[in-house]
N, C-alpha and C positions, 0 to 999 in steps of 0.2 A: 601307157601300157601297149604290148605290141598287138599288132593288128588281127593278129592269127587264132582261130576257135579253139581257144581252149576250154574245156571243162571246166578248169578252177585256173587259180593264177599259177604260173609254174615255179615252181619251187628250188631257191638257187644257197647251195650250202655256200660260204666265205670260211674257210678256214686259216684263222689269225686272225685278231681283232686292232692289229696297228692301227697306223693312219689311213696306209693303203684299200686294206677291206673294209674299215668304217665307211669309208667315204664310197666305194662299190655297195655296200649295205644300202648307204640312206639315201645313193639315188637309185637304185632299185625300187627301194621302199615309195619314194615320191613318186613312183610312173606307175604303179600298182603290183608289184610283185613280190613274190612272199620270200624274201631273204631272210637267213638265217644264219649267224654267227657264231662258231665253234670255237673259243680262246680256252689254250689249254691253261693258262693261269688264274688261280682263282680273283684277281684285283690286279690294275692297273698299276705295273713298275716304274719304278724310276729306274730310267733309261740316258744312258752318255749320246748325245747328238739333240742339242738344246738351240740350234739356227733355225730361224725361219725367215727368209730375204724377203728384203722389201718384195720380189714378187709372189711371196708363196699367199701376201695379204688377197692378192688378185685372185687366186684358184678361191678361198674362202670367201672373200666379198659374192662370190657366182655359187656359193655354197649356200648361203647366208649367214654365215659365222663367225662375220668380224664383229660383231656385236658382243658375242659370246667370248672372243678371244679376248677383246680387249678389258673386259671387264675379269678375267682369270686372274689367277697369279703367277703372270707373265711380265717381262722386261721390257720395255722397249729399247731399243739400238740405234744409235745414230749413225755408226759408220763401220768401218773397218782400217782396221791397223798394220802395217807388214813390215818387216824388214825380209825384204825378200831381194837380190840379187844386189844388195847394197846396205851399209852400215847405219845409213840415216833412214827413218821410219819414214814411209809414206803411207798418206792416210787416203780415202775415198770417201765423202759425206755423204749419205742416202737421202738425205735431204734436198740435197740436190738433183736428184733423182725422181726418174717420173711416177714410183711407188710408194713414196713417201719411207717411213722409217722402215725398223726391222725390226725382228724380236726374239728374244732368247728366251725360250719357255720354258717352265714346268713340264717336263713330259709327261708326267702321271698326269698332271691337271689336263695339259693337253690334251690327251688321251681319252680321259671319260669327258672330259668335253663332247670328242668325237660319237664315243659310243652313247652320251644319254643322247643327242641328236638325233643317233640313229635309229633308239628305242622309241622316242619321241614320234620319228614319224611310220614305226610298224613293225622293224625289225626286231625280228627274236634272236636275242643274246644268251647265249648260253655260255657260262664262265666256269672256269676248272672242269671243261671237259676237251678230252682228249681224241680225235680221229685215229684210231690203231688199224684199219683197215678200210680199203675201197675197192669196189670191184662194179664194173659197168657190165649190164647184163643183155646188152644190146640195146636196150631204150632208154633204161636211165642209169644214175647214178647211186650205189649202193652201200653207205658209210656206216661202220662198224664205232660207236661213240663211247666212251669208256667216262660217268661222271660219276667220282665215287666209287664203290664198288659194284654200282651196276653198268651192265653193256647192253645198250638199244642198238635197234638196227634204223636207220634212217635211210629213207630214200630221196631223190632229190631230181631234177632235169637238168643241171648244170652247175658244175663246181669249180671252185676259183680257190686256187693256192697264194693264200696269203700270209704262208709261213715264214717268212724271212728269206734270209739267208739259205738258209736249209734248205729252204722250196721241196720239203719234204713228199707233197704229193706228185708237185711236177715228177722228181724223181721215179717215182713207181709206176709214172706213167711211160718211164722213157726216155726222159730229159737226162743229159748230161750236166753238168755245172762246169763251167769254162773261166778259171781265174787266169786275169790276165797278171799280177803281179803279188807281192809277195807281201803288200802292207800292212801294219797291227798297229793298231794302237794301248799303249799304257796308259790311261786315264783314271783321272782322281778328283774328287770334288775337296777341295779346301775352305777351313772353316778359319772366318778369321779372328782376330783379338782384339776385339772392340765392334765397329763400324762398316768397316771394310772401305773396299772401292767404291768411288760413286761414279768411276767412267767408266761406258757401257761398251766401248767400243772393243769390240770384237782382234784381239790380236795373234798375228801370226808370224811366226821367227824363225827361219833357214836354219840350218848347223850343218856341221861337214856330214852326219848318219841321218839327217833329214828334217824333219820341223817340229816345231811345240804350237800348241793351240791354247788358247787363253781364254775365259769369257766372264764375264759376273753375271749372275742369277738374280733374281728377284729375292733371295732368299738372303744374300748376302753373302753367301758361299760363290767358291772362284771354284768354273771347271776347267781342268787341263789338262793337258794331252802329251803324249811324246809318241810321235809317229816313224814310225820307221820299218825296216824290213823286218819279216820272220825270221832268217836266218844270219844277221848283220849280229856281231858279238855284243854289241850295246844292249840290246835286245836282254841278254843275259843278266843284262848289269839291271838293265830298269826294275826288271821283276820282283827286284828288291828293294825297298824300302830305302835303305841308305845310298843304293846304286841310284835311285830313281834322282832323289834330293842330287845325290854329285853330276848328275848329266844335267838337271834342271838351271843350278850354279853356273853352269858354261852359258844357259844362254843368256845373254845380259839384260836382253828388256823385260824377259817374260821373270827370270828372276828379281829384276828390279821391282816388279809388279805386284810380286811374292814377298815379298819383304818388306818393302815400305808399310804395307799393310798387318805384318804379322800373321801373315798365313798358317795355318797349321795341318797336317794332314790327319783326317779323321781316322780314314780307314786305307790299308793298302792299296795300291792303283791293280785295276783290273784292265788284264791283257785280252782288248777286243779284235775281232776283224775287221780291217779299213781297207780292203784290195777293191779293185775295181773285179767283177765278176760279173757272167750272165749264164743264161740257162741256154743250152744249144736248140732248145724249141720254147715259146711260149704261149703254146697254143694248141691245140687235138681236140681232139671229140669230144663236144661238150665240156670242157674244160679251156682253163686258161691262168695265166700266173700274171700276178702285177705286185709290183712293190718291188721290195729289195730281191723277191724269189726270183722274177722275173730278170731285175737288173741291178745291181748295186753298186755303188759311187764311193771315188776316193771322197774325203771328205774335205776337201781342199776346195773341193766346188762349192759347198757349202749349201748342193742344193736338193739333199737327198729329200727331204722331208715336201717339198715342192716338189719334187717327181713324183710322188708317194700321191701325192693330193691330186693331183693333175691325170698320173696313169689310172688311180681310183678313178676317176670320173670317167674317162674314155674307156677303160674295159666295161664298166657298165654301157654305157653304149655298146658296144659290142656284142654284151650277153644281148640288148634290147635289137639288136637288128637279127643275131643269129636263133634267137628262138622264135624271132618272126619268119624265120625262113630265108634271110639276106645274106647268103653264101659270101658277099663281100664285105662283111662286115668284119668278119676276121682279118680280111687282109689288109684293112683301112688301119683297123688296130697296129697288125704287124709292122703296116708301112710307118705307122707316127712312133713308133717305139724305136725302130729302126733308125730312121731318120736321125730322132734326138739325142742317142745312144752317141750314133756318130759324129752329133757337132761336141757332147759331152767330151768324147776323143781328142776332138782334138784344138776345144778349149783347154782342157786340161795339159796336152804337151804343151799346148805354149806357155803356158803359167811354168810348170817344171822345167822349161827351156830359159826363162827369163834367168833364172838361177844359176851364175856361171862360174860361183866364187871355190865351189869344190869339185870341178866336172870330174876330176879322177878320181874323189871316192865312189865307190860300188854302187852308193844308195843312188847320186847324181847318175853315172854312166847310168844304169839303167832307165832312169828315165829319159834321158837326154836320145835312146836309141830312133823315138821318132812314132807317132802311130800308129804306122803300119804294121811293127813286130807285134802290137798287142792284140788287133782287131781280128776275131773268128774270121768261119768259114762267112760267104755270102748265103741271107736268109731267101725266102721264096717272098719277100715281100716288095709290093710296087706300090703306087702312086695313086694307078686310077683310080680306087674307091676311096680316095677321100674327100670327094665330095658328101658321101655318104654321113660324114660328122661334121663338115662344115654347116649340114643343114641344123645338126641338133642343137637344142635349145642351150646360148650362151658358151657353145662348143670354139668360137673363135678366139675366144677371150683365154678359154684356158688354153687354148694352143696356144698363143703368143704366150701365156705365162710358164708356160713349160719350154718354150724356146729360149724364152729367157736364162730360164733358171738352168740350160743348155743342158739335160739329165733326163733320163728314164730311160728308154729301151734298144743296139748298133748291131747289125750284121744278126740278123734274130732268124726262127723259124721256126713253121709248124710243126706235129707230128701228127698223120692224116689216118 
């Protein structure tokens, strides 16, 4: 708990109960502080983005939560699959790898995983309610909570937007949302007719409008994806049912995958967002944004849910140095988000560069333009305080597994 006299423990709203604020929750909760979690959904969703790389074991191992993961109902993975810049599949074995396997998870399961953890060690969950207003009154933070048809007022010392995408409160603080490109995904879980697949391995297939994503589930259902631009005509075609099936036909592995097994589509594929995106600040007064709000990942890294884990962990540090009074704590935060943001940059161009079989269609050209068209303004964030998290407790370990996973925060900044 931080060093500083307080009267009582101070009191930190998470609004969004993902992976990202569970894990700001319950290490808040483990250093003594009274975290509290606003999820506007009444239960934990099933959710498209079911990878977890062999490094994301590492952020949890430092959690204590392999234990818990392993015994879910989760998948384990051995590898990865591509035809990417050429017609013959190449594969990468995780086993050969210093992480060991991988896992394609239940995301519900996942998910209250996360959250009994969190309740487990103190924090107050609050589910089906909704934050409809904030207003900071000079000392603290002032949340208008909407559960049901009643509205409490909550007060709090420091709040943390862990809405998604939306980064619904960064916004009202200020924050712009900066998309660097244009990407959606069409995804669908398939049920199959019998059996199904028994290989785990994670597959990914090029096409001239851009790629399909593949995976089997523990459930026996196949999820998959058709990624491509928001404004690319294909786009039009997927949204539909039979559109979706005739572009899937083109690809030959992922279709082969589909068929052999007898796949069947449950329900129509839902058209998500897969851009690379960030917040033009994530960070102000008593406030701070991490997860997807903060920064969100094509999915081609496959390392969103590891950035999730990882930045959860360090903005908790963060809130623990700035409500001790450690003015550089924030900028320890900003500099490690930064940092990773931009090796995510520009791992990711070279993956989309390796791909040179369609460079004149649209989808290719624009990736092929190079990092530099995509990356914001430059943040106000440096270096020097990050000694300041190397000291924290098992603070090195998830930095290496967030360097790994080459994901979470590029070119960031505060709002003062």
């Amino acid at each position: 708990m931080p060093s500083g006299n307080y009267s009582s423990a101070p009191r930190v709203a998470i609004v969004g109960g993902g992976p990202a604020g569970a894990v700001v929750a319950l290490t808040l909760a483990r250093r003594g502080l009274c975290p509290m979690v606003f999820e506007a959904a009444s239960d934990a969703q099933a959710k498209v983005g079911e990878c977890l790389p062999p490094a994301g074991a590492v952020v949890l191992d430092r959690l204590g939560l392999m234990a818990h993961l392993a015994a879910g109902p989760h998948l384990r993975t051995y590898g990865n699959r591509s035809l990417w810049g050429t017609e013959q599949a190449r594969e990468r074995d995780f086993v050969r790898g210093l992480h060991g396997t991988g896992w394609h998870l239940d995301r519900r399961g996942f998910e209250v995983m996360l959250a009994c953890a969190a309740v487990e060690s103190g924090v107050a969950w609050h589910t089906a309610s909704r934050v409809m207003a904030v207003r900071w009154d000079g000392r603290h933070w002032e949340l208008a909570v909407v559960t049901g048809a009643a509205t409490r007022q909550v007060g709090v010392d420091f709040l943390v937007d862990a809405t998604g995408r939306r980064a619904s409160l960064a916004r009202r603080c200020g924050a712009r949302r900066v998309c660097h490109d244009g990407l959606v995904g069409a995804a669908a879980y398939l049920e199959p007719q019998g059996r199904g697949a028994t290989d785990t391995f994670t597959l990914v297939e090029a096409v001239p409008s851009g790629w399909w994503y593949s995976a089997v589930l523990a459930n026996g259902h196949l999820a998959v994806a058709y990624l491509t631009d928001h404004d690319l005509p294909e786009l039009r075609l997927a949204r539909r049912v039979s559109g979706w099936w005739e572009l899937l036909c083109q690809a030959t592995a992922t279709w082969s995958r589909v068929r052999q097994h007898g796949y069947r589509l449950g329900q129509p594929p839902r058209v998500l967002p897969a851009n690379s995106a960030r917040l033009s600040a994530i960070l102000g007064r008593q406030w701070l944004a991490v997860g997807d709000a903060a920064a969100a990942h094509d999915p081609l890294s496959a390392h969103g849910i590891t950035a999730a884990l990882g930045a959860g962990f360090y903005a908790a540090q963060a809130i623990l140095g700035l409500l001790d009074g450690q003015a550089d704590a924030g900028l320890a935060y900003l500099s490690i988000m930064d940092r990773t943001y931009a090796h995510y940059f520009q791992d990711l161009h070279a993956c989309y560069a390796d791909e040179q079989r369609w460079a004149g269609q649209p989808f290719w050209r624009r990736r092929h333009r190079g990092p530099a068209t995509i990356q914001g303004p430059r943040g106000i964030a440096g270096t020097a305080a990050l000694a300041h998290y190397e000291d924290a407790r098992d603070g090195p370990a998830v930095a290496r597994a967030c360097a790994v996973a080459g994901s979470s925060g590029a070119r960031m900044s505060a709002i003062v």
